[in-house]
C-alpha positions as CSV (number, residue, x, y, z in Angstrom):
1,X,0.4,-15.3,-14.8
2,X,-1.0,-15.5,-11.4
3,X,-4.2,-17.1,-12.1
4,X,-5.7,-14.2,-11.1
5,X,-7.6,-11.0,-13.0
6,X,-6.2,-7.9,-11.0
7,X,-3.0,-7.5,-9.0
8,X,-3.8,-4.8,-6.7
9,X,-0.3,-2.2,-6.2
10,X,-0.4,-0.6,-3.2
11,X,2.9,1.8,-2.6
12,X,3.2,2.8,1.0
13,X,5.3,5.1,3.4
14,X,4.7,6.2,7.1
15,X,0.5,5.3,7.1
16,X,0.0,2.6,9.5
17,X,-3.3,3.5,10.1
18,X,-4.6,4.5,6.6
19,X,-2.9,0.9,4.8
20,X,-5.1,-0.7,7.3
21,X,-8.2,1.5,6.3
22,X,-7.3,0.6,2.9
23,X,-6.4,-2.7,3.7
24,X,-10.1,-3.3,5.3
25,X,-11.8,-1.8,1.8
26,X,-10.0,-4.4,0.0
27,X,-10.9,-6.7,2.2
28,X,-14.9,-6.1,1.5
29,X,-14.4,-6.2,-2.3
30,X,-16.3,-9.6,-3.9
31,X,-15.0,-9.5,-7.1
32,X,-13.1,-10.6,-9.7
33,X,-10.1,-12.5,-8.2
34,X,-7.1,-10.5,-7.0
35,X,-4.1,-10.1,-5.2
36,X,-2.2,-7.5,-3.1
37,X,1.2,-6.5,-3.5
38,X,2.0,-3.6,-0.5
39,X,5.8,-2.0,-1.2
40,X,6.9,-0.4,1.8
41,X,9.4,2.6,1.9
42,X,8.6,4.1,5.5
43,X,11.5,5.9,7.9
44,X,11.0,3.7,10.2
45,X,9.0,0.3,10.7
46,X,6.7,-0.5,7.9
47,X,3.1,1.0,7.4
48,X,2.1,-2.8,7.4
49,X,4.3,-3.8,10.8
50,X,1.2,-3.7,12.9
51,X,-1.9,-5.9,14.2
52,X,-4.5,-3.9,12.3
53,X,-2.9,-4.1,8.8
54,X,-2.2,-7.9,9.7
55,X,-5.7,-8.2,10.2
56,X,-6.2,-7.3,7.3
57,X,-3.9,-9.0,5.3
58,X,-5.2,-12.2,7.4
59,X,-9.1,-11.7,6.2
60,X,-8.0,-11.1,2.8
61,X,-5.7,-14.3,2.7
62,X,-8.6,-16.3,4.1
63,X,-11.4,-15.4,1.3
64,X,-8.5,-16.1,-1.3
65,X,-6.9,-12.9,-1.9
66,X,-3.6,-13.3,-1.4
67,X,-1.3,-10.6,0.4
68,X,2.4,-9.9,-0.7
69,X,4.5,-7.5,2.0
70,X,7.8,-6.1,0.4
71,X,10.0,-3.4,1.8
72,X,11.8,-1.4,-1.0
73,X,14.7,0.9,0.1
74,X,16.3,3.1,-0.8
75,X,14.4,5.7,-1.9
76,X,14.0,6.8,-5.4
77,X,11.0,8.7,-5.9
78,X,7.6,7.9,-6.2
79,X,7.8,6.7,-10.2
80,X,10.5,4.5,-9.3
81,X,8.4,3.0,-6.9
82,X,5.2,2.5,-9.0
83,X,8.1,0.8,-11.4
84,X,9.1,-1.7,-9.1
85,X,5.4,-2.5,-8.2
86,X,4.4,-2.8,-11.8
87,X,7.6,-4.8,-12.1
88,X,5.8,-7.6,-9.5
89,X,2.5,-7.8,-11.4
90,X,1.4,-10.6,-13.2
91,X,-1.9,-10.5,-13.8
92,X,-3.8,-8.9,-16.6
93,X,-5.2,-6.4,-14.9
94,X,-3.4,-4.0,-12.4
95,X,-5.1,-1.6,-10.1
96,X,-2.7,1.1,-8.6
97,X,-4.3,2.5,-5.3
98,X,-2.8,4.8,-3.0
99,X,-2.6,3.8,0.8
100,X,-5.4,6.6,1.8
101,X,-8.1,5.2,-0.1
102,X,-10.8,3.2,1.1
103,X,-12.9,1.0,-1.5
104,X,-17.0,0.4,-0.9
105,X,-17.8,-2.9,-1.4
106,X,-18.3,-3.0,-5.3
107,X,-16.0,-0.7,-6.2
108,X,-13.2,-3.7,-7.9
109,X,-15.5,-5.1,-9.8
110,X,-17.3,-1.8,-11.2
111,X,-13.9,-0.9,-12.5
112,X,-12.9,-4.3,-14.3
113,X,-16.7,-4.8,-15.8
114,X,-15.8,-0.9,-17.1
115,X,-12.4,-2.1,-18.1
116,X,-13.8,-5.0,-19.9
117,X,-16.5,-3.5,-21.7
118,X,-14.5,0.1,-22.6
119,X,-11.5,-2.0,-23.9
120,X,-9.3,0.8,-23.3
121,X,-6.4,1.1,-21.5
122,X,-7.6,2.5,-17.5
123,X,-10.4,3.2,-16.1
124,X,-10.5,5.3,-12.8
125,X,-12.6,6.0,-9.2
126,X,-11.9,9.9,-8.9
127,X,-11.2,9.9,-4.8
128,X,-13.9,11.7,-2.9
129,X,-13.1,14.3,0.0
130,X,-16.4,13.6,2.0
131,X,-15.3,16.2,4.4
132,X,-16.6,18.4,1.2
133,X,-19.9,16.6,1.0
134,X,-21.5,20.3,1.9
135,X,-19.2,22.1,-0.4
136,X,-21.6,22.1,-4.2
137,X,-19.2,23.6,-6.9
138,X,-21.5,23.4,-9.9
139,X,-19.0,26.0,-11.7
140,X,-16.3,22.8,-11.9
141,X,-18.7,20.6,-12.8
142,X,-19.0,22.4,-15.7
143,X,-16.2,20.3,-18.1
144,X,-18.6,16.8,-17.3
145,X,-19.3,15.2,-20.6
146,X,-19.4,11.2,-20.8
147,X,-18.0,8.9,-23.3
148,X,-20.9,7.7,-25.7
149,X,-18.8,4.6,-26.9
150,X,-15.3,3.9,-26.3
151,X,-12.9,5.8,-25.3
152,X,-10.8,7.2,-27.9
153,X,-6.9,8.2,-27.7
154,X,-6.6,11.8,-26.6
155,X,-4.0,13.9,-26.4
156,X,-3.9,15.9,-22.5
157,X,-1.5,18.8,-21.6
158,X,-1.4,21.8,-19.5
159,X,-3.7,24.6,-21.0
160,X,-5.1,22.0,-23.3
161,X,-9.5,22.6,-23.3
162,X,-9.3,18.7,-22.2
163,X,-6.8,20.1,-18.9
164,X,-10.1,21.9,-17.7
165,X,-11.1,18.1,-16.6
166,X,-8.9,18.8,-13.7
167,X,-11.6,20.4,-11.6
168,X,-13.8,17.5,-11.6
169,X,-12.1,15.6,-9.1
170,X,-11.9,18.0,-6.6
171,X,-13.1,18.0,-3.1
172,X,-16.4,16.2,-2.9
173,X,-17.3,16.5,-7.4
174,X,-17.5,13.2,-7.7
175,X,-19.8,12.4,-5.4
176,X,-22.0,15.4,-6.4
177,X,-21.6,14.2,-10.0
178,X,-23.0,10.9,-9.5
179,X,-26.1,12.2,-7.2
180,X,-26.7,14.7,-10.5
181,X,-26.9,11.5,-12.4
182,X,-29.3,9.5,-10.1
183,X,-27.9,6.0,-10.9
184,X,-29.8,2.9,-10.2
185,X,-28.4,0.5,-8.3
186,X,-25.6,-1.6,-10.9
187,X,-25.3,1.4,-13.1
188,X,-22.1,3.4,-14.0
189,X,-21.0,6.1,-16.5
190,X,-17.9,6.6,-18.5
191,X,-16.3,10.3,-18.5
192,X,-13.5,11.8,-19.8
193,X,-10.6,13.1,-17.5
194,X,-7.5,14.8,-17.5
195,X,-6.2,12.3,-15.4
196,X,-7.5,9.9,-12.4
197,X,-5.5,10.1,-8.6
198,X,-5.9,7.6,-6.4
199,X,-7.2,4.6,-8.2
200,X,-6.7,3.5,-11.3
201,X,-7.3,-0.1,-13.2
202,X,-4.9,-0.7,-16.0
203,X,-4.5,-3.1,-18.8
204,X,-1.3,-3.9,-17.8
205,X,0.3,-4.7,-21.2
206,X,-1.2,-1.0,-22.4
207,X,0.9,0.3,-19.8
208,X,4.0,-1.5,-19.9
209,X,3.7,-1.1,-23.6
210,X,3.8,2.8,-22.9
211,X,6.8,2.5,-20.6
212,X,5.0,1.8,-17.8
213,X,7.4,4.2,-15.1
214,X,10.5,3.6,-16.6
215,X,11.1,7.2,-17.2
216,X,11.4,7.7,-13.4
217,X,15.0,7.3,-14.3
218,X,15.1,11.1,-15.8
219,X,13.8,12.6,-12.8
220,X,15.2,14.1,-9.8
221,X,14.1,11.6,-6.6
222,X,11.7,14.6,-5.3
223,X,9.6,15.0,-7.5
224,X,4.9,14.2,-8.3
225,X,2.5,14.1,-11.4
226,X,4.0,10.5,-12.0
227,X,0.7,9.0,-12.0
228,X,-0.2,11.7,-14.9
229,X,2.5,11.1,-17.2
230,X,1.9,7.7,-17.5
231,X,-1.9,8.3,-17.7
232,X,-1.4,10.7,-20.5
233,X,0.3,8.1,-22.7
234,X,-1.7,5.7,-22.0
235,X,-4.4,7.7,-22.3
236,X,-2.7,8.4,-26.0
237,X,-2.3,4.9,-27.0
238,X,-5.6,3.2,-25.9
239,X,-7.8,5.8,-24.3
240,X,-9.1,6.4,-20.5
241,X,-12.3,6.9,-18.2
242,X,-13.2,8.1,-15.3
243,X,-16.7,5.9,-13.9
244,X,-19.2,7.1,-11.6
245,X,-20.0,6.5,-9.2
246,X,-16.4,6.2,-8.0
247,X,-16.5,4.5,-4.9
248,X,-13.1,5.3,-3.9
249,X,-13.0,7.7,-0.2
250,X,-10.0,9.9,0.2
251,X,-8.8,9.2,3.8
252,X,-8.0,13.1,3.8
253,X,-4.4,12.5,5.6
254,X,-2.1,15.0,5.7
255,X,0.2,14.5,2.3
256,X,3.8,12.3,2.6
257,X,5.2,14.1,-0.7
258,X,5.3,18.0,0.4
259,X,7.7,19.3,-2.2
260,X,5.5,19.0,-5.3
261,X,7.5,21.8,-7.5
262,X,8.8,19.0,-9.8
263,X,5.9,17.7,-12.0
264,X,6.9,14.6,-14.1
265,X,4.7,15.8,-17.1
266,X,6.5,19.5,-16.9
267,X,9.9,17.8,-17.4
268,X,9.0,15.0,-19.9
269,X,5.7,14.9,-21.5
270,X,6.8,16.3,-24.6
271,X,10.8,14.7,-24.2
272,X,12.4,17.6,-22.2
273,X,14.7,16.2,-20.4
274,X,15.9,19.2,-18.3
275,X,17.1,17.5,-14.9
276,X,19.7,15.7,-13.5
277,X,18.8,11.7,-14.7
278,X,18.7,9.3,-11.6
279,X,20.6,5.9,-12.1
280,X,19.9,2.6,-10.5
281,X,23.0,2.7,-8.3
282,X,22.4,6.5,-7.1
């Protein structure tokens, strides 16, 4: 154990400017305890290889929160990737969070008291598209509906009525959500998803209990929807949440992973197995 409640995962490639932006959120969160663990896999020099980023790193180190820099080569897809950061953690908590997502101040420690009180195995901050802030879309609002209690397991797949979750997350919903709501300061709401993007705080043993990424092995290394597989079997075992308000701003960058035809849930969700299986020493 690291004597600390959250190790925060940060998988990067080619986004020297955004890790910093994300790098800076962190940075601003209070609580609970965490650390950082950045995994590099850029063409060239690392995303974190620059003064901003170090700045970072440097004001995190110095309010406790240490910083971890690894470079991970070669390539092997982005499941692989999230498996060798899930690998690192230690703590009991782990917060996946993509490297074009900045946190307000708060946002950490929303998520674990959710965590904590939910018991169930993630809890989520849909990323927000504030370009979109303009953009209302009350028709995919429509799916909203909050958990009472608990979560309980679900089961999630394409064409499924709990799939229809999907548009929630788009754009600027989130944020339009949580205005609908009119939250008081210290407030939050559970919801039910099909799945959470960006950031998302696990019980780590629910997750490795799942698998974790493991499965990245029976996929092709160009491939996406890793981050919904594992969601939906976690989501299976324990239960998941979306809160609002989220908290968590989409740096709106253009995409690294442009060849999205492979979806990890089309290929083994339901134990199809219908590609080429990656090994270790490929």
């Amino acid at each position: 154990m690291t004597g600390h409640e959250v190790d925060v995962l940060v998988p990067t490639r080619d986004r020297p400017a955004e890790l910093a932006t994300t790098l800076a959120g962190l940075a601003a969160q209070d609580g609970p305890s965490f650390r950082v663990l950045v995994s590099d896999q850029s063409d060239g020099p690392p995303s974190y290889a620059n003064p901003p980023a170090q700045a970072m790193a440097s004001a995190l180190r110095l309010r406790g929160r240490p910083v971890i820099f690894d470079r991970h080569l070669p390539r092997r897809g982005l499941a692989e990737h999230r498996a060798h950061l899930l690998a690192m953690a230690r703590s009991p908590h782990v917060l996946f969070l993509d490297d074009d997502v900045w946190l307000e101040p708060g946002t950490l420690a929303r998520l674990h008291r959710a965590i904590r009180v939910l018991r169930c195995g993630f809890v989520g901050a849909a990323v927000q598209g504030l370009s979109y802030v303009d953009d209302v879309r009350p028709g995919e609002l429509e799916p909203y509906e909050e958990w009472a209690d608990a979560p309980c397991p679900e089961r999630v797949r394409p064409g499924s009525p709990e799939w229809r979750r999907w548009t929630l997350h788009n754009a600027a919903n989130p944020v339009h959500l949580a205005q609908r709501l009119a939250l008081r300061p210290g407030e939050w709401r559970a919801y039910k998803v099909a799945w959470v993007g960006g950031c998302v705080l696990y019980d780590r043993k629910v997750l490795e209990s799942v698998g974790g990424f493991d499965f990245w092995r029976d996929l092709p290394p160009e491939h996406a929807g890793e981050d919904v597989l594992a969601q939906w079997r976690v989501m299976a075992a324990r239960g998941g949440a979306g809160i609002l308000p989220s908290g968590a701003v989409h740096l709106e960058s253009p995409t690294t992973v442009p060849d999205r035809r492979v979806q990890a849930y089309d290929v083994i969700a339901d134990g199809r197995k219908r590609l080429t299986p990656q090994r270790e020493t490929d």
